[in-house]
Every structure is written in structure tokens, then in C-alpha cells.
C-alpha positions, 0 to 999 in steps of 0.5 A: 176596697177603695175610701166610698166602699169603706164608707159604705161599711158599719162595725159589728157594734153599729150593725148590732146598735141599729138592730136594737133600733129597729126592734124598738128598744127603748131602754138598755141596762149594763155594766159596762166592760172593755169587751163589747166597747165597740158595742158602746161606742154605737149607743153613744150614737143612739140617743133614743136607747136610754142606757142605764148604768149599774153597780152589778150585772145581777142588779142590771140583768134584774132591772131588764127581767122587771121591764120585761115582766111589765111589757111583754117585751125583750128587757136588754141586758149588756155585760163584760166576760166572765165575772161579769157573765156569772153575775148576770146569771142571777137575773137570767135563771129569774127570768127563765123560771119566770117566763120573762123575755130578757136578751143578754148581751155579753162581751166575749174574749176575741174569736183568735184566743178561744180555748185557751182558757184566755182572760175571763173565758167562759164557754156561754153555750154550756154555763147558761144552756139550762137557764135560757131558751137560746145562746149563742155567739155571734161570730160573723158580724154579717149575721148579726140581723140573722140572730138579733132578731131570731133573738127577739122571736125567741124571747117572746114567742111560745113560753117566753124567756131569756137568751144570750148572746156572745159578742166577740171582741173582734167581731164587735170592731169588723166592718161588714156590709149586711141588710137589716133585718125587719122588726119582730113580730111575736106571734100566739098560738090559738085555741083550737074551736074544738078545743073550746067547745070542750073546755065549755061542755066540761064546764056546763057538767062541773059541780065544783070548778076552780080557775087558777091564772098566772104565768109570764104570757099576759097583758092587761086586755088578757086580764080583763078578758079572762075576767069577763070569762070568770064573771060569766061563768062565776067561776072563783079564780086563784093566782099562782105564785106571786101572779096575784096581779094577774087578776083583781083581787077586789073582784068576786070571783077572786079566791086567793093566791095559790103558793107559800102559806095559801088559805088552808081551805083553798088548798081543800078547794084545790084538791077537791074541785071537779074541774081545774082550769089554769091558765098560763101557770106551769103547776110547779112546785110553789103552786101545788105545795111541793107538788101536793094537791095535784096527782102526779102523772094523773091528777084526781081533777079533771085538769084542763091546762092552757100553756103557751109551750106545748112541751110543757102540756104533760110534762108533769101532769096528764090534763084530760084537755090540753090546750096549746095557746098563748094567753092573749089569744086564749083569754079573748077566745074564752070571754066569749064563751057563754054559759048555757044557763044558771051554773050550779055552783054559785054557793062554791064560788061564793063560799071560796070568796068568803074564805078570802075575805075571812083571810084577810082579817089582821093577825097579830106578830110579836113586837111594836111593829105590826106588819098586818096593820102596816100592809092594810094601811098601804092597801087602803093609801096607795092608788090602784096603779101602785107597784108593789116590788119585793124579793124573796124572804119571809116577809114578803108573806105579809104582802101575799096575805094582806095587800090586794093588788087590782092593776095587771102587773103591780105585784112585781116579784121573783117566782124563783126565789130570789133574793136582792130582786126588788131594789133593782127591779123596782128601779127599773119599774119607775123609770118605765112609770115615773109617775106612778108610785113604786114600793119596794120590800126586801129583808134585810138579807135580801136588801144587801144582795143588791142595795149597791143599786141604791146608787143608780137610783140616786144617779137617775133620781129614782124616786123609789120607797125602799122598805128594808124589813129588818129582823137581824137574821137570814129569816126564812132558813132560821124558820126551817132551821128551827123546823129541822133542827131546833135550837142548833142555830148556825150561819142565820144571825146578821150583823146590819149597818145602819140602813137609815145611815147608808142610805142617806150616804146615797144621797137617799131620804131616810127614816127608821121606824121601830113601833106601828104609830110611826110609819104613815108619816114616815112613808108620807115623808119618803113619798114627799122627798122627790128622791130615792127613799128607804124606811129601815123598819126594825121587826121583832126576830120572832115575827117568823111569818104571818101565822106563826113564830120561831119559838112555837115552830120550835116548839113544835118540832121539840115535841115531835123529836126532833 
């Protein structure tokens, strides 16, 4: 090979960096690791891919989850082998039940020394086959257009999702002469003509019908779509588990959210419509109430399910009209479906509307700090366009209850579950929208996961509002503790740092807030800071949830026998 034929060759990390180029990628999150360095070498190269670097791969696997939650597009992750695979897959299982399409990139130990257990070894193709909807290693450089791109088909099309790819050492270093590969192009099923006939013959002979939206599968023109269908037909319409933004909760056909502590009267409603419409949910365990209020194989409802994935159709429940289609393609078919008159269940929707509203009357918790008033006063501050970003835990129960989100996607949330998701998720939301305001929840269990991030957002100025909801205690197990085992408490009491302390450690604003009175101004001097920001906002351990406290579950349980 002589010295212009050498010239003419790219290394695997260049050949895998220009891939991303032309797949559009604008943002990379990682840690970075000494098995993909050729790889990084390559985005030294690539100024117009902004890499943003992390303190953990959960925390960077997290950030690309959220910006793919908001773009419909493949959020980019890269991590070292091993140790920092495993923390990755934190964010991969989030993205996987969330429907989110992530690409992770992780280094691998060199093609020569597999199977011999080497240095940080791990078989990706067994440790993440159950949590993703691909994963391979790429060892041939020359295919790596082949399956970059079939990467980002398969993160995007039917039920979006995650894949993971391995990068060998040596193959990340090889210098190979290939072609590119064109830029992806997502492609939608749609409706069958039939099949919405259907869906509007069965809706013209419904007493009682009951939309419920969410999923992975969206964007704004959807919502907007689907919103026009529901205003014409004046259907009432719930959310499935935190997809609240899914569909103006300020709109009158919008009846509530279908997951953890739903209205009592929406579950009836779920359980006794005569037609159930959903749309893009999978009708898991959070939105049917442990798998409640829908029969199981055969639900009472006449069901009609509208999924992306056609295995998920009758994987669990047996609709009466099943319809593969993605979600784009359906909503924009469904608004222009047309009522053949007045529908007779006007006073359905309008009662289930009045139940909402009812709903979201403040309820008193126990201690100074009143959570209630605290999220209507948000509701009431912030803008139509602000995020609203929490993990898991009890108190993210105040945000489902009583703030109303009205822009698709500003409710950015785990629907696995999973904690130490907001303050990394949140990171990421602001550098997509740096104007906009973002807002953070996370207890204070669930800050510590991966309030390490805090320092990337003081890395890139990151100006996210960070609310730790501080009780001392792992909240949502000391509930179902007392529920199961009343006064045997073990393994949920915490021992806190100064939050106000270690944040400004960061570099980071900081306030405490222990009574109501003081929080407006405080959040209005962590919006004014120009900086990352955290409100340390101690509550009272007994305001378990929004209905009730420790001491009456409790209670409860102690009179039950238990």
C-alpha cells in the first residue's frame, strides 16, 4: 500500500464520528474511557457534535434518554467496558420501558483477548439483550455505516428504544477504506382505512367512551392532532403514567392521569366505559393499577389499542380493534374523522372534566411546608413552555396531582421508576432549550443517585432549579413498609449533608427552605442566579403522600392485623 492509498484510509473512530455526522447528531453525552480513545480522538475532529462530559455513565446515559424523549430522535451515549457499561444501564432499562430511542456506544476490550475474562470484560450481547431492542459489536470497521445506521433505524422505528453497540479497541484504531451510509429516514406505519372506519362506527354506537394517550411514539403535531379528534368527538381523554404532557391539561376533554394515586372516580370510569380508546400506551402495570381495571386476556371494555409494535397488540390484552400504526400517522388519520352528529355522551365527558378539576382542589400535609400550595404557585408562575423534570419517589405525587402541564413533552419523567433521573435528565433538557425554564424534582434519596451531575451543570453553566424534596427517609419503601410491616422500620431512615451546602460547593445558588412563606422568593432568586441552582425544601416525614400520612397507613395496617 503505498503512502496516497494510506492517505485515502480512515480509522474505525473516524469512520464511526462521520457516521454520526450524517445521521444528524448534534449532541453526545459520555465519560469518557481509554477503550473507544480513537473514537474520541475523532470527535476532537467534529466540532459540530457538542460532547458533553459526565460524572457517571448512568447520569450521561440518562441526559441522552431525556434528549431523546424530547426529539424523537436517537439520544447518543458513549461509555468505557465493564464498570462503565453496567452504569450505563441504568439509563438504557429507562429507555427501553420508556420507549425512548438511545444509542449506546461502549468501548470493548480488543478483538484478540475475548473470552478470556480480560480487563473489564463483559459479554454486551447477554448483559443488555432484555433491556434493548438491539446489541451488537461491531468487529470489522468497514461495517461500520452497515450498522450505524441500522442502529439509528432501529432506535426509532415501530416501538422506539435503545441499542447498544461494542466498539473494540482495535477495531476503533484499524484504517479501512468504506462508503457512507445515507441518513436515516424513520419510517411510520399507518392506519389501515379499514381500520378507521372501524374505530369510527364503534365510536358512533358508544354510550361511554374513554381515550387514554401516551407512550414514546409522539410529537407536538400528534398532540395537536389527537386533540382535534377528541375536541370533535368530545371525548374525555386521560394520560398514562407520566405522559401528562401528552395532552393539554387545560383542555376540556382532559380527565386526568391514568397511574400512581389516579382520581378514584377515573379508575371507575376506566373500568366502566363501553369503548376504550388508547393510543400509544402499552397498558402496563402503572396504568392499569397492578393490571386492575382491565381484564386479563379479555378486557370488559371493548378495547381498541393503537401501538407502533405490532407484537405488543395482544400481548396482554385481546382488543376487539387492534390497530398497527405509529403515532404520527395515526393522530393525523384520526382528526379527520368526523362525528355523524351530536354524541350522546356529552354529560360522560363533562362530569369526568368536573371530577378533574374537583381533584385539583389543595390538600393539606402535615408540617410548614405545604406541597399543595407550593405546586399551584409554580402552575400559576411558570410559563406554558416550562419543564417540569423529576425521578421517582413519593413526592413526585404532588407534581401528577396539581400541576398542569399544557406543551407536549414538559413533564420529563421516568416511567420505570427510576431514581436519580431528573438531575441529570434536566441538564440535558436545558442545553436543548436554553431559554426556556427547567425545573427539577428529586427526594432526597433520589438526588444523591446522581446529584454528582451537579458538576457538569456547573461545567457548562447549566442553569437548572434543582428542588431536593427533603423528608430524611427513603419515602415511597418507608410507605409500603408501614403498609406491610408497621412499626418494624429498617433500612429507610437517611442521614442528609447539607444539600444548601453541597451545592454551593458546586459552584451552584443555593437556598433552604423549611416553611411555605419562604419559597416564591427563593425560587425567584434561583431563577435570577444565571447559574445552576438548588432549593434544599425540608418536609415533614409524615407527608407520605398527597392523600395521606405514615401514621394513618399505619394505623391501617395495625387494624387490619397486620
Amino acid at each position: 500500500m503505498n503512502v496516497q492509498e494510506r492517505s485515502n484510509l480512515r480509522t474505525g473512530g473516524q469512520v464511526l464520528i462521520d457516521q454520526l455526522r450524517i445521521h444528524g447528531v448534534e449532541i453526545a453525552f459520555c465519560v469518557p474511557g481509554e477503550s473507544y480513545l480513537a473514537a474520541l480522538d475523532a470527535l476532537h475532529d467534529a466540532p459540530e457534535i457538542k460532547l458533553v462530559v459526565c460524572r457517571q455513565e448512568g447520569g450521561a446515559a440518562m441526559m441522552a434518554d431525556a434528549y431523546g424523549k424530547l426529539t424523537g430522535r436517537p439520544g447518543i451515549v458513549f461509555v468505557t467496558r465493564g464498570p462503565g457499561a453496567t452504569n450505563a444501564s441504568a439509563g438504557i432499562h429507562i429507555a427501553f420501558q420508556d420507549s425512548t430511542p438511545v444509542i449506546l456506544f461502549i468501548g470493548q476490550v480488543g478483538r484478540a483477548m475475548t473470552e478470556r475474562e480480560a480487563f473489564q470484560e463483559i459479554d454486551f450481547r447477554r448483559m443488555f439483550g432484555q433491556m434493548s431492542k438491539w446489541v451488537a459489536e461491531i468487529d470489522d470497521a468497514a461495517r461500520i455505516p452497515e450498522m450505524v445506521a441500522r442502529a439509528f433505524a432501529t432506535a426509532t422505528q415501530g416501538r422506539p428504544g435503545p441499542v447498544v453497540l461494542a466498539l473494540p479497541e482495535d477495531m476503533l484504531i484499524d484504517r479501512v477504506a468504506c462508503a457512507d451510509a445515507r441518513r436515516y429516514r424513520a419510517v411510520q406505519a399507518a392506519p389501515p382505512p379499514e381500520a378507521l372506519a372501524e374505530l369510527a362506527e364503534r365510536l358512533a354506537k358508544a354510550e361511554r367512551p374513554l381515550a387514554i394517550v401516551g407512550g414514546g411514539d409522539w410529537d407536538a403535531a400528534a398532540v395537536e392532532n389527537f386533540q382535534r379528534f377528541a375536541a370533535a368527538w368530545d371525548l374525555p381523554v386521560g394520560t398514562s403514567f407520566r405522559c401528562q404532557s401528552h395532552f393539554d391539561n387545560s383542555h376540556a376533554s382532559f380527565v386526568g392521569d391514568v397511574g400512581i394515586g389516579l382520581i378514584p372516580k377515573l379508575a371507575e370510569r376506566v373500568k366502566n366505559c363501553d369503548l376504550l380508546l388508547v393510543a400509544g400506551a402499552r397498558l402496563g402495570e402503572m396504568t392499569t393499577s397492578g393490571y386492575t381495571l382491565v381484564d386479563i386476556p379479555v378486557p370488559k371494555q371493548a378495547l381498541v389499542h393503537v401501538y407502533p409494535d405490532p407484537e405488543e397488540l395482544g400481548r396482554t390484552y385481546q382488543p376487539a380493534l387492534p390497530i398497527n400504526s405509529g403515532m404520527k400517522t395515526f393522530a393525523a388519520a384520526a382528526a379527520q374523522l368526523k362525528p355523524p352528529g351530536k354524541v350522546r355522551w356529552a354529560a360522560w365527558r363533562q362530569e369526568a372534566r368536573a371530577d378533574y378539576l374537583d381533584w385539583l382542589k389543595p390538600l393539606a400535609n402535615p408540617g410548614k411546608v405545604q406541597m399543595a400550595e407550593i405546586m399551584i404557585w409554580l402552575r400559576e408562575r411558570l410559563p406554558a413552555d416550562a419543564f417540569i423534570v423529576n425521578g421517582a419517589g413519593n413526592y413526585s405525587g404532588w407534581i401528577h396531582k396539581y400541576y398542569q402541564f399544557r406543551r407536549y413533552r414538559t413533564q420529563v419523567g421516568p416511567t420505570s421508576g427510576s431514581m436519580g433521573y431528573g438531575t441529570p435528565a434536566a441538564i440535558a433538557v436545558k442545553l436543548m432549550h436554553p431559554q426556556r425554564i427547567v425545573v427539577n424534582f428529586a427526594g432526597d434519596g433520589c438526588f444523591l443517585m446522581h446529584g454528582q451531575e451537579m458538576a457538569t451543570a456547573a461545567l457548562y453553566n447549566v442553569p437548572v432549579v434543582n428542588i431536593v424534596v427533603n423528608n430524611g427517609i427513603y419515602g415511597t419503601i418507608r410507605m409500603h413498609q408501614e403498609r406491610e410491616f408497621p412499626k418494624r422500620v429498617i433500612a429507610t431512615q437517611l442521614k442528609n449533608p447539607d444539600f444548601a451546602a453541597l451545592a454551593r460547593a458546586y459552584g451552584a445558588h443555593a437556598e433552604t427552605v423549611t416553611e411555605t412563606a419562604q419559597f416564591a422568593a427563593a425560587f425567584e432568586r434561583c431563577l435570577a442566579a444565571g447559574k445552576p441552582a438548588l432549593i434544599d425544601l425540608v418536609i415533614d416525614p409524615e407527608a407520605i403522600t398527597t392523600r395521606t400520612t405514615l401514621t394513618k397507613i399505619r394505623e391501617a395496617a395495625l387494624a387490619k392485623g397486620r
